[in-house]
C-alpha positions as CSV (number, residue, x, y, z in Angstrom):
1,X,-25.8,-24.1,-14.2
2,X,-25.0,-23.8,-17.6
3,X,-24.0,-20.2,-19.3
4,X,-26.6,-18.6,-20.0
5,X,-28.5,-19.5,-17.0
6,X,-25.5,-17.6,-14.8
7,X,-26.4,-14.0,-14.1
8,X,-22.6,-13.3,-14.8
9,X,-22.1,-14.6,-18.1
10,X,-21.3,-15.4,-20.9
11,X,-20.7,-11.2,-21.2
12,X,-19.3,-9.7,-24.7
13,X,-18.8,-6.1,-24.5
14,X,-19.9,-4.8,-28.0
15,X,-17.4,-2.1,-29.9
16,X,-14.4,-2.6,-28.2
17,X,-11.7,-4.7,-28.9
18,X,-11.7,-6.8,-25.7
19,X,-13.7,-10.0,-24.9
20,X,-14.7,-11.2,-21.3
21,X,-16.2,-14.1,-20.9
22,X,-17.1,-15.6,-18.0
23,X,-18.0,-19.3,-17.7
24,X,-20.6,-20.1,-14.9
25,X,-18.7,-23.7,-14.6
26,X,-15.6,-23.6,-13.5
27,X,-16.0,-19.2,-12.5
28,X,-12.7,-18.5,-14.5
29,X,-12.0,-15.0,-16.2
30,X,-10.4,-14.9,-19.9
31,X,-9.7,-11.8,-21.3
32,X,-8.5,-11.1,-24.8
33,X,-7.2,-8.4,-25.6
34,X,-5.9,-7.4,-29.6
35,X,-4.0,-4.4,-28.4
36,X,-0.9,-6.5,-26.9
37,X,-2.7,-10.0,-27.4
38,X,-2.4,-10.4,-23.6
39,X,-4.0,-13.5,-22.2
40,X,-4.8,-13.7,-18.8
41,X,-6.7,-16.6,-16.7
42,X,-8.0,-16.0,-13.3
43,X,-10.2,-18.2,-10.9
44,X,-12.6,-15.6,-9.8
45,X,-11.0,-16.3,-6.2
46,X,-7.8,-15.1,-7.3
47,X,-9.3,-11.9,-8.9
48,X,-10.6,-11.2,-5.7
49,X,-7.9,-11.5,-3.7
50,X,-5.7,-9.0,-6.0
51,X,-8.6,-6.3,-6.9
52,X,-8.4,-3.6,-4.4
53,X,-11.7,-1.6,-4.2
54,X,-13.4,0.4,-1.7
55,X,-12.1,3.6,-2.1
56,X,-14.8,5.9,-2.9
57,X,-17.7,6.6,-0.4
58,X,-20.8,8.4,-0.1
59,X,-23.8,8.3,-2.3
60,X,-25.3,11.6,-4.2
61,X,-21.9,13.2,-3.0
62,X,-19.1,10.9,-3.9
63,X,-15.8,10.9,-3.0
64,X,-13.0,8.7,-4.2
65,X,-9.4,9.2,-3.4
66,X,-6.2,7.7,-4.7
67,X,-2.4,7.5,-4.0
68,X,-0.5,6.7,-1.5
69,X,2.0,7.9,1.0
70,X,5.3,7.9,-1.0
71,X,3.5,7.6,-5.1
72,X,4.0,11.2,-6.9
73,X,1.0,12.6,-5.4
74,X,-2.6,11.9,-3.9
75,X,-6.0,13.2,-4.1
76,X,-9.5,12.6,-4.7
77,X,-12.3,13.2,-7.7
78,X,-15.4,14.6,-5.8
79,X,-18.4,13.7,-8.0
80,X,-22.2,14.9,-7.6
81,X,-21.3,18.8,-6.2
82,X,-24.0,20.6,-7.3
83,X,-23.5,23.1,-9.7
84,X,-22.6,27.2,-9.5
85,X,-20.5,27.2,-6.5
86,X,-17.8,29.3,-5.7
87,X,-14.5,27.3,-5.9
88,X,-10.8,27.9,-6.0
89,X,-7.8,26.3,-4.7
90,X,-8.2,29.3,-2.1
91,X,-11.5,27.7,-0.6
92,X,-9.8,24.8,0.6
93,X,-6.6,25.7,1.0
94,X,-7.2,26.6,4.7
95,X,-8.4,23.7,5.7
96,X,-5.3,21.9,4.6
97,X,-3.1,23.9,6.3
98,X,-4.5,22.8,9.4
99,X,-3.8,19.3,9.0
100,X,-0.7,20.0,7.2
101,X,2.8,17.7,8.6
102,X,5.6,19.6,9.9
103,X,4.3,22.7,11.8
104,X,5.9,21.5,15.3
105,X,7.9,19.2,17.3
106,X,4.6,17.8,17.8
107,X,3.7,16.2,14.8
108,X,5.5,14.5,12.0
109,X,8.3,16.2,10.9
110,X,7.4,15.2,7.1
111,X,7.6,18.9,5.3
112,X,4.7,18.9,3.0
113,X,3.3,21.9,1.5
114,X,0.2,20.6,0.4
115,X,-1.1,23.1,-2.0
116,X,-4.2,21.3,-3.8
117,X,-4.6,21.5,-7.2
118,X,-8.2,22.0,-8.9
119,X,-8.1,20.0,-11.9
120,X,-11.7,19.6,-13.5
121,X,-15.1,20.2,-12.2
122,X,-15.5,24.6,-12.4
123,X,-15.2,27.3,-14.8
124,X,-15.2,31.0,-14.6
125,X,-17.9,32.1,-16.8
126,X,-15.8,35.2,-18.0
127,X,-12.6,36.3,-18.1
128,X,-11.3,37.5,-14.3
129,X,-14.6,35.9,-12.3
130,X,-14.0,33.2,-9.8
131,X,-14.8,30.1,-11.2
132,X,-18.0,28.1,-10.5
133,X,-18.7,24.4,-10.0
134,X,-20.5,23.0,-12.8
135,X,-21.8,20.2,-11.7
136,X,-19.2,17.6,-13.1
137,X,-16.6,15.6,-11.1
138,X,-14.3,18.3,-9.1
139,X,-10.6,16.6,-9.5
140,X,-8.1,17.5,-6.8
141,X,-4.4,17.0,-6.5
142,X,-2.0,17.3,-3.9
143,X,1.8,16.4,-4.9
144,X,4.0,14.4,-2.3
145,X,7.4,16.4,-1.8
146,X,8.9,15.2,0.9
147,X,9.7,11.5,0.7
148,X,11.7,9.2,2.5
149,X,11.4,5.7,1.4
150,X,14.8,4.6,2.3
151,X,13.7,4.8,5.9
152,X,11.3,1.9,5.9
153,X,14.2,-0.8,3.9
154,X,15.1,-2.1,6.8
155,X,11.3,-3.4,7.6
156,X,10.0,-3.6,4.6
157,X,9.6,-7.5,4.5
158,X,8.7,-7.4,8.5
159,X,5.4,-6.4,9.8
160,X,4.9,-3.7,12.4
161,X,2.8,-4.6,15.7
162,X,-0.4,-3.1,15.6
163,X,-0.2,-1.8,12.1
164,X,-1.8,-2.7,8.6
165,X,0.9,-4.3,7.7
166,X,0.1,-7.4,7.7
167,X,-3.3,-7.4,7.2
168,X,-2.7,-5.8,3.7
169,X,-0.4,-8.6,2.5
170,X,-2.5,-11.4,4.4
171,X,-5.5,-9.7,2.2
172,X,-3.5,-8.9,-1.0
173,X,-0.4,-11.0,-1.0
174,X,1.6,-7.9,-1.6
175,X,2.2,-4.3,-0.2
176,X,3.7,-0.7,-0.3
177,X,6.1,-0.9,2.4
178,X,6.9,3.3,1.7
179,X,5.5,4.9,4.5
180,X,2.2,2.3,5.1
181,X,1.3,2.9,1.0
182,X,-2.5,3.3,0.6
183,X,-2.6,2.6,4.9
184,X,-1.1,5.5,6.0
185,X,-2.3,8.9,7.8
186,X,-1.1,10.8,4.3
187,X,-4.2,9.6,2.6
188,X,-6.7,11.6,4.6
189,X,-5.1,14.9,2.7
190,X,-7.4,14.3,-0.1
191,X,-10.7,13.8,2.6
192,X,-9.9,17.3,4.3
193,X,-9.8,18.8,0.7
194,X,-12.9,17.2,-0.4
195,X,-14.5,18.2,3.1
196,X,-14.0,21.7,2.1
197,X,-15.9,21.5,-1.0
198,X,-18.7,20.0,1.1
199,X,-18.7,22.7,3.2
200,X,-19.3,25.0,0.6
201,X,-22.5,22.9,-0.5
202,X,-23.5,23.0,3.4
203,X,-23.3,26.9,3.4
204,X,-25.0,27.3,0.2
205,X,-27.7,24.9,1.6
206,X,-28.1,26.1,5.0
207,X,-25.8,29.0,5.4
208,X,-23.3,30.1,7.9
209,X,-25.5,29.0,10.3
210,X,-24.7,25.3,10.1
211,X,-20.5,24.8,11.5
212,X,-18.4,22.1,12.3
213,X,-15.8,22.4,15.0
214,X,-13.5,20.0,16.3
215,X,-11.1,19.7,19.4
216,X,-8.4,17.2,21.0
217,X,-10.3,15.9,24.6
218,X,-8.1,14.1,25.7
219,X,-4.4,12.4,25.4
220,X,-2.9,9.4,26.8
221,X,-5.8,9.5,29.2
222,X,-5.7,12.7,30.4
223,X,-9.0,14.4,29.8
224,X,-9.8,17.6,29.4
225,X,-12.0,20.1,32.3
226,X,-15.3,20.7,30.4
227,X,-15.5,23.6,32.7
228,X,-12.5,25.4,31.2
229,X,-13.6,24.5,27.4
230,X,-12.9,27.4,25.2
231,X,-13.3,27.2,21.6
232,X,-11.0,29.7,20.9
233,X,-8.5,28.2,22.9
234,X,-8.4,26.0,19.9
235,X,-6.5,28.0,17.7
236,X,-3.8,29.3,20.4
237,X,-1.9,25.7,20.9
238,X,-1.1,22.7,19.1
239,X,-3.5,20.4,19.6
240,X,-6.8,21.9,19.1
241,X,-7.6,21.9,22.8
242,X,-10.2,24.0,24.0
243,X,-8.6,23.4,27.4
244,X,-5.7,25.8,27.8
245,X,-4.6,24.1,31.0
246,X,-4.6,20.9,29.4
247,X,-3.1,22.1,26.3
248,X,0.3,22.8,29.2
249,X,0.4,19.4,30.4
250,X,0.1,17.8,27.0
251,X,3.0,19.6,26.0
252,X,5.0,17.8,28.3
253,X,2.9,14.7,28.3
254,X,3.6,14.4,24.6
255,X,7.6,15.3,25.0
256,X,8.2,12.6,27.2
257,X,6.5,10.2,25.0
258,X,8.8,11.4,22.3
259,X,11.7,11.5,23.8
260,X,11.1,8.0,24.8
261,X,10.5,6.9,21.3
262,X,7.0,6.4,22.4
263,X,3.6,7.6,21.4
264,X,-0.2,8.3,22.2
265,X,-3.2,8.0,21.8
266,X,-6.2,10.8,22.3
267,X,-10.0,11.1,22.0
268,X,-11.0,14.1,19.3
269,X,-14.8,15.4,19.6
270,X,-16.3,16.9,16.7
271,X,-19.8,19.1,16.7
272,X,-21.7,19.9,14.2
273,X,-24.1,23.2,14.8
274,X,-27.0,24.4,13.3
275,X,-27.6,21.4,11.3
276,X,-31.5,21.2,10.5
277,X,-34.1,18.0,11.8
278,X,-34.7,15.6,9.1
279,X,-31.2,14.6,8.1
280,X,-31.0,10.8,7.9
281,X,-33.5,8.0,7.2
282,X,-34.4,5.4,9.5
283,X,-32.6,2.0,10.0
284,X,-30.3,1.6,7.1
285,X,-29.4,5.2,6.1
286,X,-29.2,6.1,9.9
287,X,-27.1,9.3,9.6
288,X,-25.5,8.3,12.9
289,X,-24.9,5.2,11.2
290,X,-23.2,6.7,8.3
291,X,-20.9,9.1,10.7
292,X,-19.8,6.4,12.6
293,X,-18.5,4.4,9.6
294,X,-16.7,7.7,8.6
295,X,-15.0,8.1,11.3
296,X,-13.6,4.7,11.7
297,X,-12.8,4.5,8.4
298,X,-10.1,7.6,9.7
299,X,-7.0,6.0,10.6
300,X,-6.1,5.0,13.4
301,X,-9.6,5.2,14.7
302,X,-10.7,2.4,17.0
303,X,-13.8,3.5,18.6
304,X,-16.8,5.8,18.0
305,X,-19.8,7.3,20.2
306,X,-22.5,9.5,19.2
307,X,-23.3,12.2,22.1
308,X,-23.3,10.4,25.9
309,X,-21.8,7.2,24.1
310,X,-21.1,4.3,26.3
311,X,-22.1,6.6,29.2
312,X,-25.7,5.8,28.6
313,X,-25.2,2.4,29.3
314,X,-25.5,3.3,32.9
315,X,-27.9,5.7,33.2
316,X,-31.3,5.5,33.9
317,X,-34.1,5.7,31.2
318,X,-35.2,9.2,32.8
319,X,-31.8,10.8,32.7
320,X,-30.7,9.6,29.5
321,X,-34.3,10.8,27.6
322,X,-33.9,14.3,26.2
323,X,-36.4,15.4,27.2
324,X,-38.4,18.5,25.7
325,X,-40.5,21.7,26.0
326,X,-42.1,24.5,24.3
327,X,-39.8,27.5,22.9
328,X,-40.3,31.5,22.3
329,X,-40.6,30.4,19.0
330,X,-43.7,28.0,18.7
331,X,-41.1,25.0,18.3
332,X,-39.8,22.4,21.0
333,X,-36.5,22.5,22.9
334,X,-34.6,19.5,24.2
335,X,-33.4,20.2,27.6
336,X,-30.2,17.8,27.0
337,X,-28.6,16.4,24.0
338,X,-27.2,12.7,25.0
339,X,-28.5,11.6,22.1
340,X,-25.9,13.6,20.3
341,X,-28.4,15.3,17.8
342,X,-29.6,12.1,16.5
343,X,-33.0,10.4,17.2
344,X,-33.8,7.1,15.0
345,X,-31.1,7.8,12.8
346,X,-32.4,11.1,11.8
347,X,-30.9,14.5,13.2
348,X,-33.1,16.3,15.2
349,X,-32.1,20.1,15.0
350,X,-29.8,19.9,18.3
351,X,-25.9,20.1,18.0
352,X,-24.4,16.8,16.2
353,X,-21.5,15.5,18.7
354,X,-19.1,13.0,17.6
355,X,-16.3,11.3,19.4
356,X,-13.3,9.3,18.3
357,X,-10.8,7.5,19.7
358,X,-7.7,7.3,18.1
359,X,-4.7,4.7,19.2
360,X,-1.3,5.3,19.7
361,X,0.8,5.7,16.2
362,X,2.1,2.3,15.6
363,X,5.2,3.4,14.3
364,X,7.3,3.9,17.3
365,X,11.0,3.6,17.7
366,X,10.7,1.1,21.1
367,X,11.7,-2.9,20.1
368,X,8.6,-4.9,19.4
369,X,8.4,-8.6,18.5
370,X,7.2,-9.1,15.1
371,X,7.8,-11.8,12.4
372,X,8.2,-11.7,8.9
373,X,6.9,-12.0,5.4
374,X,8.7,-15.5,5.2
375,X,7.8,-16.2,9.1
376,X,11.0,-15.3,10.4
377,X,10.5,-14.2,14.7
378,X,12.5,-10.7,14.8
379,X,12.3,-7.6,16.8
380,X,11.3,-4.7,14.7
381,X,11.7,-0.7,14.9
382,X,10.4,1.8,13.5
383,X,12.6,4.6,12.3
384,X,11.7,7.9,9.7
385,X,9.1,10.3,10.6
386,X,6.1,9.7,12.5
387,X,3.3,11.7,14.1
388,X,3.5,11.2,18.2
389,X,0.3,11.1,19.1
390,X,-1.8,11.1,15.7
391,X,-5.5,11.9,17.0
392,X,-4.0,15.8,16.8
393,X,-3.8,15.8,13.3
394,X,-7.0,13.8,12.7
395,X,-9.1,16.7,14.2
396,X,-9.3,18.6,10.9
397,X,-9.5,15.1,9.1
398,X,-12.7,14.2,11.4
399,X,-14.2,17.5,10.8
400,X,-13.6,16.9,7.0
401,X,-15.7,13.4,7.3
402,X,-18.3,15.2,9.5
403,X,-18.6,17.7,6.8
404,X,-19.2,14.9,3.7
405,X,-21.6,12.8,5.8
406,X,-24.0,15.7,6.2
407,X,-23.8,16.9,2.8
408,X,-24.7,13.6,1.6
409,X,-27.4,13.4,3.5
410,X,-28.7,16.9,3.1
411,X,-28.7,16.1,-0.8
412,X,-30.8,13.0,0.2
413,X,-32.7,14.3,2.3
414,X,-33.6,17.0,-0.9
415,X,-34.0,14.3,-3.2
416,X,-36.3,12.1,-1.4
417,X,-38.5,15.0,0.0
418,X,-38.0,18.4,-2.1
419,X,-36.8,19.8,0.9
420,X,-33.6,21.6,2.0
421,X,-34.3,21.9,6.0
422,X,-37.3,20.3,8.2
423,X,-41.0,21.7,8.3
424,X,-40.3,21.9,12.1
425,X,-37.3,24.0,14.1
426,X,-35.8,21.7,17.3
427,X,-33.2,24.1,19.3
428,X,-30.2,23.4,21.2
429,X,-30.7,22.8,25.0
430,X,-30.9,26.2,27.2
């Protein structure tokens, strides 16, 4: 294929003082540029391999974060927030706290503030008003304070069991061994942040109707007595457990996993209420779809289920159908919800219910066999300052994703119909 028959090239960006060419033949990269007269030669293979991308998701509401565990600082540039909203550091402030290291024996002892910084995006139109979005990508920044990169020398060429570790540098050829780099927990500051701008944009869509609550179910296979569930229970212990008599035996649960230099993992469910029919398209914008790849993109996330999950598997087709009826209102009522609010990949009106399960921190001070970056057999520990049982403090990051799915979609949803909510009302069961 000669040149000009390749869809990639030659390219000549005009105005600037660079030149990119690149030859259909041979799929090489040159660039040129006058500035430093640095000349670089890449087989498009090797650009590939060293190009890290994938850091932004969403589509009309777009988030992309940056940094990593131990840089300066991390955060994230959310772009397509629509305009005239409400906004301070104040709004989302909250939210971060929850999430934020260092609050008991219980999590990571890392002390982080967290205070976000708004850095572009709103304006107060005069002097001593609140300022308002304005449409243009919302910056945030959250500094790193409390770094401890000395405590990962000793591994830093050896790969942890059940970590990213190695799959980075298999990937990449090279990693940030401080703290995990771009692969650790720290990164999901920057989601909960965005998630509360994307809650504003779901109140000023739908108002304080639509919420999204979260809650620890279950830890190192303990589950919790949906009898006893108590959403305020939530906010008395630490580990968002609306059980209060499971919320006593995970504290000691969870100590003796500690004390052992062990960890655990848990199962965090996430609802979403009042969140109108229509959200979602069907087969590839399914907005189960989309949540689903949210929340495994959370780390530490290895499986997800939408309402009765793997449960239906062994139902039969009457019990698992939700099934329906008329309302007071002129509108139908499911009489169940194992379908988790979600019907062909489009919500249906009825409570959104998302599960996670979330393995066991991989840094853990027990000896596990490993090798090395030169392929050296060794035993490896983890030392520093690690999170116990992580799924506790990816509650509040789950919610965050929850939040960004839906305001993606409800933006969608808007722009492919004029519509905000659904010309029909679906209820909750009775």
């Amino acid at each position: 294929m000669s040149n000009s028959e390749d869809p990639l090239g030659p390219v000549k960006k005009q105005g600037q003082e660079r030149e990119i060419l690149i030859d259909g033949g041979d799929r090489r990269i040159l660039a040129q540029g006058s500035i430093c007269d640095l000349r670089l030669s890449f087989s498009m293979q090797e650009w590939q391999r060293f190009a890290m991308s994938h850091n932004s998701f969403g589509h009309l509401f777009r988030v992309t974060t940056f940094g990593e565990s131990h840089g300066p600082a991390l955060g994230c540039v959310v772009d397509g927030c629509p305009p005239g909203l409400a906004l301070d550091e104040s709004d989302l402030q909250p939210w971060l706290d929850t999430r934020r290291p260092g609050q008991n024996r219980f999590v990571t002892q890392r002390r982080e503030a967290d205070r976000v910084q708004i850095l572009s995006g709103t304006c107060a139109e005069n002097p001593g008003e609140k300022p308002r979005t304005t449409g243009t990508p919302i910056a945030l920044l959250i500094a790193n304070e409390d770094q401890r990169s000395a405590d990962y020398d000793a591994i830093k060429t050896a790969f942890r069991p059940g970590h990213a570790d190695y799959a980075y540098w298999a990937k990449y050829g090279f990693r940030d061994p401080r703290g995990g780099g771009r692969a650790s927990a720290r990164e999901t500051a920057a989601r909960v942040a965005a998630g509360g701008v994307a809650r504003l944009a779901l109140a000023a869509l739908y108002g304080e109707s639509l919420r999204i609550r979260g809650a620890l179910v279950a830890m190192g296979g303990d589950a919790i007595d949906r009898a006893n569930w108590d959403w305020a229970a939530c906010g008395e212990n630490p580990f968002f457990c609306p059980d209060r008599d499971a919320a006593l035996r995970y504290e000691r649960l969870l100590d003796d996993a500690r004390k052992a230099g062990s960890s655990l993992g848990a199962v965090v469910e996430i609802r979403a209420e009042g969140v109108p029919a229509g959200l979602g398209a069907p087969l590839y914008g399914k907005l189960d779809s989309d949540l689903a790849g949210a929340m495994m993109g959370i780390n530490a996330v290895k499986g997800v289920e939408i309402g009765s999950g793997f449960a239906l598997a062994a139902m039969r087709g009457e019990d698992a159908a939700d099934e329906m009826r008329m309302g007071s209102d002129g509108g139908p009522v499911f009489r169940s919800n194992h379908n988790g609010g979600v019907l062909g990949g489009i919500s249906s009106g009825q409570d959104i219910v998302v599960r996670c399960a979330v393995k066991p921190t991989s840094s853990i001070l027990i000896p596990r066999r490993s090798v090395t970056q030169d392929g050296t057999e060794t035993m490896i520990r983890t030392t520093g300052r690690h999170d116990p049982c992580v799924g506790i403090r990816a509650v509040p990051v789950a919610e965050a994703m929850m939040a960004l799915v839906l305001v993606d979609h409800a933006l969608r949803h808007r722009a492919q119909t004029g519509m905000s909510g659904p010309l029909g009302h679906f209820g909750n069961p009775e």
